[in-house]
C-alpha positions in Angstrom: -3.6 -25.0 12.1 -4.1 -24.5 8.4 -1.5 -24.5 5.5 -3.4 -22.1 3.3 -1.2 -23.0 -0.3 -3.4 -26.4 0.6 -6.3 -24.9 1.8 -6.3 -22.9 -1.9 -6.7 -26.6 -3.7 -10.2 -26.4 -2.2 -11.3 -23.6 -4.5 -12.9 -24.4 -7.6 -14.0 -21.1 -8.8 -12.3 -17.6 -9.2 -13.7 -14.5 -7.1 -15.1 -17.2 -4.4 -14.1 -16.2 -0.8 -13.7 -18.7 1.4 -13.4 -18.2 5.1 -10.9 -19.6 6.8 -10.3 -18.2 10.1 -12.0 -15.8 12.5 -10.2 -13.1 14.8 -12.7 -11.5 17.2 -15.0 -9.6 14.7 -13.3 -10.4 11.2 -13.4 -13.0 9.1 -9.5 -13.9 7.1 -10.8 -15.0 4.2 -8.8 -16.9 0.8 -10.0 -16.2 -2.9 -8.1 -17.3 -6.1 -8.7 -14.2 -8.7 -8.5 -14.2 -12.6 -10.3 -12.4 -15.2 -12.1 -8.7 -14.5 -16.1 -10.3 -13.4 -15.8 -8.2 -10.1 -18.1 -4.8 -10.3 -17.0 -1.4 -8.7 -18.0 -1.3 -5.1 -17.2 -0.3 -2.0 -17.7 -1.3 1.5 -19.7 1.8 3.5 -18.7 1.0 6.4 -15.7 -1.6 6.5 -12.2 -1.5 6.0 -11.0 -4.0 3.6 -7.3 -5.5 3.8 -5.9 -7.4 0.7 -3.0 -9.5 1.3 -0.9 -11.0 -2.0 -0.3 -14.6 -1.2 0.8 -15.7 -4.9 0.6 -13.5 -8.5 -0.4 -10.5 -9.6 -3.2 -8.6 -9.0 -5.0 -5.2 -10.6 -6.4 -3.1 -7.8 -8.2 -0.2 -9.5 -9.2 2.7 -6.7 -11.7 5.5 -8.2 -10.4 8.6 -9.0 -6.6 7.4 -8.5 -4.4 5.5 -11.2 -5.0 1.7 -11.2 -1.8 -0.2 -9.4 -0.6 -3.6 -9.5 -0.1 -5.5 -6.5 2.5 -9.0 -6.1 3.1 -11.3 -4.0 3.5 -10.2 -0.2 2.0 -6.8 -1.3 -0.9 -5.4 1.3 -3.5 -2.7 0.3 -6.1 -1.6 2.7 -8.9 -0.3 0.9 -10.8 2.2 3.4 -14.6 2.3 3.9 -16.4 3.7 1.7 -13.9 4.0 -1.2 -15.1 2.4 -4.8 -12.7 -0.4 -6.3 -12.7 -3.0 -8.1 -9.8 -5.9 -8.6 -8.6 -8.4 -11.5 -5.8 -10.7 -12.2 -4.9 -11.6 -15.7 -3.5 -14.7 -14.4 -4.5 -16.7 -11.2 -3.5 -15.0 -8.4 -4.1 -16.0 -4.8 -5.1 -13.6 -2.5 -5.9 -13.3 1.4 -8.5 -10.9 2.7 -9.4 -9.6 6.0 -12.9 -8.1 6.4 -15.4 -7.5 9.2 -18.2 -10.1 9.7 -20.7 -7.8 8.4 -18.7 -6.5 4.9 -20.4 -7.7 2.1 -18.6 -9.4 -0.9 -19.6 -6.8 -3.5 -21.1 -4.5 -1.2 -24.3 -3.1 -2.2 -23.5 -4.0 -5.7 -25.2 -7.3 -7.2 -23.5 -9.4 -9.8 -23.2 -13.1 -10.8 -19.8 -13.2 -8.9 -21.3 -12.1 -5.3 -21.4 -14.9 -2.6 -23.2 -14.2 0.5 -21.7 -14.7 3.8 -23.1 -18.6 4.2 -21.7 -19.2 0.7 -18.2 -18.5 1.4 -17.8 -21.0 5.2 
């Protein structure tokens, strides 16, 4: 069993996934999110769920006007769909991805942790 407000102490930097659970062929993953460093992407072939543990977040879909998302909000971003999130202050968010879903998808910036970098 985890308590994932605890589990959240744990991470030190912002845009950071951390997994914390696995269900058959997805990973439930924790990130703390402030500032704007994540890129438009999107995930080819994975569906992405965002769950809003704590705060606010920006979720910005292309083509579609920018929402904001609060706490106990859930967004699924859909495969292949470019988007891009941000949080002017900390906000704690839960996400639930397929093993093989990429951080940033095909995109590379300073804020993308592989797979091994976010057990």
């Amino acid at each position: 069993m985890k308590n994932l407000l605890q589990t959240f102490d744990t991470i030190t930097n912002y845009f950071s996934p951390k997994i914390v659970a696995e269900v058959n062929d997805q990973y439930v993953k924790i990130a703390k999110i402030k500032g704007q460093d994540i890129p438009w992407h999107n995930h080819e072939n994975e569906d992405e769920l965002f769950y809003i543990i704590e705060g606010s977040l920006l979720m910005e879909i292309e083509n579609e006007p920018p929402f904001t998302m609060s706490q106990n909000d859930l967004f699924v971003v859909k495969k292949g769909v470019n988007h891009r999130i941000s949080a002017e202050e900390e906000c704690k968010i839960m996400l639930v991805e397929t093993k093989t879903t990429l951080h940033t998808g095909t995109v590379q910036a300073a804020v993308t942790k592989s797979i091994e970098e976010q057990l």
